[in-house]
C-alpha positions as CSV (number, residue, x, y, z in Angstrom):
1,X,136.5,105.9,145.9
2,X,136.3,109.3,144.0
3,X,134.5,112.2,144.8
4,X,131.4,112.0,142.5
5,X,130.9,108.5,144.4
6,X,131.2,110.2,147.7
7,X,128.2,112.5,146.7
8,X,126.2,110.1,145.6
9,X,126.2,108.1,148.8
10,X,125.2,110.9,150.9
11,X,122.1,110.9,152.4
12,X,119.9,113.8,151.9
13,X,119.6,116.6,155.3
14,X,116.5,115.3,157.4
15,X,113.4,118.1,157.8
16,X,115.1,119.6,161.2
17,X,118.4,120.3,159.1
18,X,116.6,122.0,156.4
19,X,114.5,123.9,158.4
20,X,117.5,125.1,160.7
21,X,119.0,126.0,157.4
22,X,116.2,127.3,156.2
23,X,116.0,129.3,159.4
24,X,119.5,130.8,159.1
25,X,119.9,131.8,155.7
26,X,116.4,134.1,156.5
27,X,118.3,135.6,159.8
28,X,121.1,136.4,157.7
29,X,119.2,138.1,155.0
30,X,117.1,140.0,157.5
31,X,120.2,141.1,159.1
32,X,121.7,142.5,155.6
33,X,118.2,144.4,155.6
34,X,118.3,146.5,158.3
35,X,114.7,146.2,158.8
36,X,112.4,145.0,161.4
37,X,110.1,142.1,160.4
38,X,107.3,140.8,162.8
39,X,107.9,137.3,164.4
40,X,104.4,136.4,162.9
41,X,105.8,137.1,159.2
42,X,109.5,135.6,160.0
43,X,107.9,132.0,161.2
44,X,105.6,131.8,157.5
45,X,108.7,132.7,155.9
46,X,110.3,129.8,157.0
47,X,107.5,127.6,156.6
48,X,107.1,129.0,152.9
49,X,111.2,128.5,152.4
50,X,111.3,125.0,154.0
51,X,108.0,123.9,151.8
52,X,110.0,124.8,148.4
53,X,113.5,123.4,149.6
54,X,111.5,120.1,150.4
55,X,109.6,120.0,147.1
56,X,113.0,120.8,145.1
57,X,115.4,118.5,147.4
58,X,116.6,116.5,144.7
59,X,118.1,118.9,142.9
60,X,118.9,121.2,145.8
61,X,121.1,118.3,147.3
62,X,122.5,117.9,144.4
63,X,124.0,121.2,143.6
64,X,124.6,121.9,147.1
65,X,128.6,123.3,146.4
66,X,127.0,125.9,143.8
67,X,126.0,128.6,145.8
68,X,125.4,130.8,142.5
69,X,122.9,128.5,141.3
70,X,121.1,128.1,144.6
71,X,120.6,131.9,144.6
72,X,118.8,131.6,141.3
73,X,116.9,129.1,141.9
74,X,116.1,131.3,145.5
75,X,115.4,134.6,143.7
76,X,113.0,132.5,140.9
77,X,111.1,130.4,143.2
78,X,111.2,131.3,146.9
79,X,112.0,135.3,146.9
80,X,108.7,136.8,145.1
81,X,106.4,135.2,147.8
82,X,108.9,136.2,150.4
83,X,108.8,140.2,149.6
84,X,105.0,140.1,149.3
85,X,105.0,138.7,152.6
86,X,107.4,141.2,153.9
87,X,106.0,143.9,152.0
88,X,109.5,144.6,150.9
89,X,111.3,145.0,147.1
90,X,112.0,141.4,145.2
91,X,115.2,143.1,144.3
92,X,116.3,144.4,147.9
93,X,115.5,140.8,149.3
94,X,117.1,138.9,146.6
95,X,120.3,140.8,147.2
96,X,120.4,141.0,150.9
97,X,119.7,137.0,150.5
98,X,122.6,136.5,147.7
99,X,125.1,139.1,149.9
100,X,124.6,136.7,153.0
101,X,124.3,133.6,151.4
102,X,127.6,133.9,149.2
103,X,125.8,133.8,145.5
């Protein structure tokens, strides 16, 4: 068995792994921003970041080793909503997110 059949047979993360995930990469670009966010605004952050990674799984799961384009696809779909919410740059979150998520 080769790789590309290994990948295929994987299942896809259940909800509590994405979330986790989800969950993670948001503490880590928190950290890179120095900044203090209210609980309140963290938890619909999540919920907003774990909606799109559900609605885009497919093609999340399968590009999963390319970090570079997860941080596009992050920065187009997820990181606008994000800032607003925040009330912070697009920019600043979008690199804080690619510097602690290796994109």
């Amino acid at each position: 068995m080769n790789r590309a059949d290994n990948r295929r047979e994987r299942s896809l993360p259940t909800a509590r792994g994405i979330r986790r995930s989800c969950s993670r990469e948001l503490y880590r670009a928190r950290k890179k921003l120095n900044q203090w966010i209210a609980p309140e605004l963290v938890a619909e952050a999540e919920k907003i970041y774990f909606r799109k990674v559900a609605l885009n799984l497919p093609w999340i799961a399968e590009n999963s080793s390319n970090r570079k384009k997860l941080c596009d696809w992050w920065e187009e779909q997820v990181c606008g909503e994000i800032a607003e919410l925040w009330n912070i740059e697009p920019a600043v979150l979008a690199r804080a997110f690619r510097e602690s998520f290796g994109g």
